[in-house]
LOVO-208270 format. One record per residue (C-alpha): residue in three letters; x, y, z. Coordinates in steps of 0.2 Angstrom, whole numbers, plus 2048, in hexadecimal, padded with zeros to 3 digits. Example, Ala and Ser with C-alpha at 12.3 -4.5 7.8 and 13.67 -1.06 7.14 Angstrom:
<atoms>
ALA83E7EA827SER8447FB824
</atoms>
This chain:
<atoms>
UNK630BBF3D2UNK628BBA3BFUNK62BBC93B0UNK617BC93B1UNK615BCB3C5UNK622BDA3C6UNK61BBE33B8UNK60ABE23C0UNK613BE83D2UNK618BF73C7UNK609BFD3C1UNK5FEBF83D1UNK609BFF3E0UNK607C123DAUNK601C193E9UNK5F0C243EBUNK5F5C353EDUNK5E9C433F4UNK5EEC553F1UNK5F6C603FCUNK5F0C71405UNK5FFC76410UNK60FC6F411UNK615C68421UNK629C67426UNK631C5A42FUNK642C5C42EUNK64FC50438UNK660C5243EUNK66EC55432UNK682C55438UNK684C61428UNK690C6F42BUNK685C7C425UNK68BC9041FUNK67FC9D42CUNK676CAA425UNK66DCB642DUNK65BCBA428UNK650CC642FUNK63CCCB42BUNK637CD541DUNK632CE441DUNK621CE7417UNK618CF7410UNK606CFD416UNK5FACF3410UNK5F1CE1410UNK5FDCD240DUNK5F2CC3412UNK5F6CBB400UNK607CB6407UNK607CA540CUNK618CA8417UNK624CB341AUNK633CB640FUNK63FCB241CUNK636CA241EUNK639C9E40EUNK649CA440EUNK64CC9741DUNK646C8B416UNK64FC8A405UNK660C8E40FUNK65EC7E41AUNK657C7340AUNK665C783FFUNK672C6F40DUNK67DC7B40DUNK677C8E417UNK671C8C427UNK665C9B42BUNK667CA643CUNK655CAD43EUNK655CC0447UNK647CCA449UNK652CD8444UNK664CDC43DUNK66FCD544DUNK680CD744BUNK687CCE45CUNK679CC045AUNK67FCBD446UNK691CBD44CUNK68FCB1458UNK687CA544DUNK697CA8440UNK68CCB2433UNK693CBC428UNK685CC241EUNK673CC4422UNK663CC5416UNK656CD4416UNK648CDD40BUNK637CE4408UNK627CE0401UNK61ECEE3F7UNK60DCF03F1UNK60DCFA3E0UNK600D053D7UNK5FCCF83CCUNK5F9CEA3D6UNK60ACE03D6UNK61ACE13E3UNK629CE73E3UNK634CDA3ECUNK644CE13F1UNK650CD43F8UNK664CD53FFUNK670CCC406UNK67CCD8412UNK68DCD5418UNK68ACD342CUNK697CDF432UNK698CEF428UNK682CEA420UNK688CF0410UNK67DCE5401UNK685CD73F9UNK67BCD03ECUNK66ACD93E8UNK65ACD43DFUNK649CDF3DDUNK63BCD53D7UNK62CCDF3D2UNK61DCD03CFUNK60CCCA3CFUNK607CC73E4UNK606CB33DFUNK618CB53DBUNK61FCB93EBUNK627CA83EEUNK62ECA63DFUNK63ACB53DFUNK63DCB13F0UNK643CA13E8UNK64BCA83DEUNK656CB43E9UNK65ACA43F5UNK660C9D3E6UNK66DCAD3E1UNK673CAC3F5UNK677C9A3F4UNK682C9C3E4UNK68BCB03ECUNK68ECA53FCUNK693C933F6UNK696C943E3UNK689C883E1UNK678C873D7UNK66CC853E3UNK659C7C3E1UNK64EC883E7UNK644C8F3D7UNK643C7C3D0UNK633C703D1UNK62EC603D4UNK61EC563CCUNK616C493D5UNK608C3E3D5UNK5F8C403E0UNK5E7C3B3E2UNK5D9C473DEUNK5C7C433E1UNK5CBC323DDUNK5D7C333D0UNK5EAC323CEUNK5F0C423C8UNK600C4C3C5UNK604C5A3CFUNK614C673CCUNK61BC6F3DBUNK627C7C3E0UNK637C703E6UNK631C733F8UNK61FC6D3F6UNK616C7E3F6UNK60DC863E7UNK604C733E0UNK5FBC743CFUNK5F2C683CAUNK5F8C623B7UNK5EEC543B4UNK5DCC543B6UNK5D6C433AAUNK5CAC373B4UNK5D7C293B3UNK5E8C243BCUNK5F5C323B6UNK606C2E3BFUNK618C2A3BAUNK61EC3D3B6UNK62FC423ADUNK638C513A9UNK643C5139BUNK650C5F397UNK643C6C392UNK63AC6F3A6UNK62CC78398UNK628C66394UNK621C583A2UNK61CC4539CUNK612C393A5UNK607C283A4UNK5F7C293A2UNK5E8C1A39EUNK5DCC25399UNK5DBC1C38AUNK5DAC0C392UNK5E9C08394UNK5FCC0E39AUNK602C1D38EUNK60EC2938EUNK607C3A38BUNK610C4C38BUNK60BC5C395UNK612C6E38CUNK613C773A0UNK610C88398UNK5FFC8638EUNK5FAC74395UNK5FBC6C384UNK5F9C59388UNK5FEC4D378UNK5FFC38378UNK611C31372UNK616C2336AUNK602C1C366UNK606C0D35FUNK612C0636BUNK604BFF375UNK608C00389UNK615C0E38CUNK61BC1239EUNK629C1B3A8UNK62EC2739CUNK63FC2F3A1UNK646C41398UNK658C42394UNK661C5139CUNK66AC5638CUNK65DC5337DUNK64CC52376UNK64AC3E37AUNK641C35386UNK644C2238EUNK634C19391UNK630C07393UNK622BFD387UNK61ABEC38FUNK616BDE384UNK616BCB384UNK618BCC397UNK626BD3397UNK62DBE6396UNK63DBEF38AUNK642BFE38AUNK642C0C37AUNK648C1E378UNK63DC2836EUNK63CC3C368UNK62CC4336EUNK62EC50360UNK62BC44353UNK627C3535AUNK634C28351UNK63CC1D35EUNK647C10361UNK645BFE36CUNK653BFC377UNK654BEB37EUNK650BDD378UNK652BD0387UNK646BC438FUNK644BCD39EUNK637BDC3A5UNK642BEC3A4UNK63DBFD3ABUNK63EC0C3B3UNK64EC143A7UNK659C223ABUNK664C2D39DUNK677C303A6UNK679C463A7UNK683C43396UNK674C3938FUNK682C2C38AUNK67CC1D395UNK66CC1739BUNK668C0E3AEUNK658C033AEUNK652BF43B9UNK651BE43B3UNK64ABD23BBUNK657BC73B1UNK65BBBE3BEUNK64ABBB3C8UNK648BCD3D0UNK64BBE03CBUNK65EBE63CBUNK664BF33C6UNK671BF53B4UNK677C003A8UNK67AC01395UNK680C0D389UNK674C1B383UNK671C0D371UNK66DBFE37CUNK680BF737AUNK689BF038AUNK67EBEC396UNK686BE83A8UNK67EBE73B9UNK682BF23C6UNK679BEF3D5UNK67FBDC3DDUNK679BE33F1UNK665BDE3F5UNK65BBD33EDUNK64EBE13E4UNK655BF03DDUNK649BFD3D5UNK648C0E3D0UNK658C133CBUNK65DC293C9UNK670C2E3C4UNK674C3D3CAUNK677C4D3C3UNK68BC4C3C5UNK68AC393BEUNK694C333CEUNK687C2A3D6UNK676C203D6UNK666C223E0UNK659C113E0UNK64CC0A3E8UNK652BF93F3UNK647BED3FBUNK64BBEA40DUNK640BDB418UNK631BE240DUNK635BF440CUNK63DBFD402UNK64BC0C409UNK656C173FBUNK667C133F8UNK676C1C3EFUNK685C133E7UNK694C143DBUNK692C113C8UNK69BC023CCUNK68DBFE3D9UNK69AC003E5UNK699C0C3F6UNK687C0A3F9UNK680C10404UNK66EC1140EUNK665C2240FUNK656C1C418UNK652C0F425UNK644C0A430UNK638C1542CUNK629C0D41FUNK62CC0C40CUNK638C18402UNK637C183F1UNK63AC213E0UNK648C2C3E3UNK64CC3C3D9UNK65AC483D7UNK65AC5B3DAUNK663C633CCUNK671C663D8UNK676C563DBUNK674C5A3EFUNK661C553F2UNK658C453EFUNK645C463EFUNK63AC343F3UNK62CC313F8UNK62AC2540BUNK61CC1E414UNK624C22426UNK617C2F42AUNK609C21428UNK605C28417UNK60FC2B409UNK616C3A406UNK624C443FEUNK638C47406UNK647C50401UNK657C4C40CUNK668C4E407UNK670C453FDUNK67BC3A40CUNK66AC37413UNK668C4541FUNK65EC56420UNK64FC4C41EUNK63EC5741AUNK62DC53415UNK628C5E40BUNK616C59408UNK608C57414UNK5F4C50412UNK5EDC41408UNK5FBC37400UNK60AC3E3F2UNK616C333E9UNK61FC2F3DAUNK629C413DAUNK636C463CDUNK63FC553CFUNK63EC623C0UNK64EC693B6UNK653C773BCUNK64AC883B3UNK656C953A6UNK64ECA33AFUNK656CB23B7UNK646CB83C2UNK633CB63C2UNK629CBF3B4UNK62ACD13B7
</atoms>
């Protein structure tokens, strides 16, 4: 495939996207050894609660089985023999509280199964719309008491979806509930990118005509063009550990690569070679940079240091290689690989070696992200007949749709938020 060909695949095979209303789940089977948890319902004061769009032990489920590590026993009440027989140790309660002044009190614990004696406990006293977050929130703190690790459920993602017409950017809570529309321009808005900040979100727009990276501020909707005089900008990319961004300018029908400071706008070109390269990622330490490249006739995958120095390829296995997203731990690489005409994720060594498939024979699968954690991989597939959003595991199993109605791609998962609870 020519420079000129791939770069028009690039910008052309964005899929439409249409928003979302409910979230559907479709979960496969996983041989993940998972930690039970008992949970049981909330308990709920007098009063209307209709403004809850599920039940907290849902949600609590729900984040247990996405993290990949709790599993959750579901009693109807505190059942010691049924909690014991699924090896539980600890099981999840609370309360929902209307207040005086319109908020609720959200009280949530985790109990030790055989004496019922609180563990951890968190009272959350919040708007009604901010139910799910602190719920969030707790599942998180369970997951951290239990395994010792940081769990995902309080992060977001942003995605790409078509509104009346339009492509537009949408931001999420990690498991697809609570979308906002953040983009609402008449034109093709797609490509998003967190960088180290999650208070700031960047994205391609041709509003103006043509390809431009432009940056969102999440908490007043400030929207500002970068780098104006670089012409056609595209796949902006946030390092994990600084104020600087990755991006890619097309010219001459080619692509290079640049690093810029969105702060100031100075930046730096990258590359220099006669090739169309794309689609860059900083390392976690922000010392070394993966991009794909066509040098020899179709996209692979390489590296190079953080200032453009030694460049090497990594990926040698399949003939078109896209979309590359190191993870958290810097252990390992998620891409994009084309297989007879569709293309299924795969993971691999820095070395390129150990790869290994993640998806098979189910429609295209494509642009995968990171969770913060390291243990989720989000991507978008077409298996469902239209394209929607996953998250499995990062082994290839646990996989869940986490969005439903018109078409969603082009995900990116958020950094993860300093934040101890919801606003109070």
């Amino acid at each position: 495939m020519t420079m000129r060909i791939w770069l028009l695949v690039l910008v052309s095979s964005i899929v439409a996207m249409a928003g979302v209303d409910t979230v559907y789940m479709e979960i496969s089977a996983s041989g993940a050894r998972l930690i039970p948890v008992g949970v049981i319902p909330f308990e709920k004061s007098e009063g209307n609660w209709s403004m809850l769009d599920e039940e907290p032990s849902q949600i609590l489920s729900r984040d247990f089985l996405l993290s990949g590590r709790l599993d959750a026993i579901n009693q109807n009440s505190y059942s010691r023999l049924a909690f014991f027989k699924a090896r539980a140790a600890y099981y999840l309660s609370g309360k929902l509280n209307r207040t005086s002044d319109g908020k609720v009190e959200v009280v949530c614990k985790l109990n030790a199964t055989q004496s019922q004696e609180m563990v951890i406990g968190e009272t959350y006293r919040i708007a009604p719309n901010q139910v799910r977050q602190a719920i969030h929130d707790f599942a998180d703190k369970v997951i951290y008491q239990i395994t010792g690790s940081v769990g995902v459920a309080s992060t977001r993602i942003a995605y790409v979806a078509k509104i009346e017409g339009n492509k537009q950017i949408k931001v999420s809570d990690y498991d697809g509930y609570n979308p906002v529309q953040v983009t609402s321009h008449a034109s093709i808005n797609f490509m998003p990118a967190w960088g180290q900040d999650p208070d700031k979100l960047y994205f391609v727009s041709f509003r103006n005509g043509t390809s431009q990276i432009f940056e969102r501020t999440m908490s007043n909707g400030d929207v500002r063009l970068l780098f104006p005089n670089l012409g056609q900008t595209f796949s902006p990319a946030g390092s994990p550990v600084s104020n600087e961004i990755l991006f890619t300018v097309a010219s001459n029908g080619g692509s290079d690569l640049y690093r810029g400071i969105p702060a100031t706008g100075k930046y730096e070109r990258m590359t220099f070679q006669r090739a169309a390269e794309t689609s860059p990622a900083f390392s976690p330490n922000g010392k070394e940079i993966l991009y794909s490249a066509d040098r020899g006739g179709s996209p692979q995958i390489y590296v190079m240091d953080r200032d453009g120095s030694d460049s090497r390829r990594i990926t040698f296995m399949g003939r078109y290689n896209e979309s590359p997203s190191w993870s958290p731990q810097g252990d390992r690489i998620a891409y994009a690989s084309m297989d007879n005409g569709l293309f299924n994720i795969y993971t691999c060594d820095l070395d390129g070696s150990d790869v290994l498939q993640l998806t098979s024979n189910a429609g295209n699968n494509e642009h995968p992200s990171w969770s913060p954690d390291g243990t989720l991989i989000a991507f978008s597939s077409t298996r469902s007949g239209s394209s929607q959003i996953y998250v499995m595991r990062k082994d290839g199993t646990g996989v869940t749709r986490i969005t439903s109605g018109g078409e969603n791609s082009w995900q990116t998962w958020a950094p993860k938020l300093n934040k101890e609870k919801p606003n109070e």
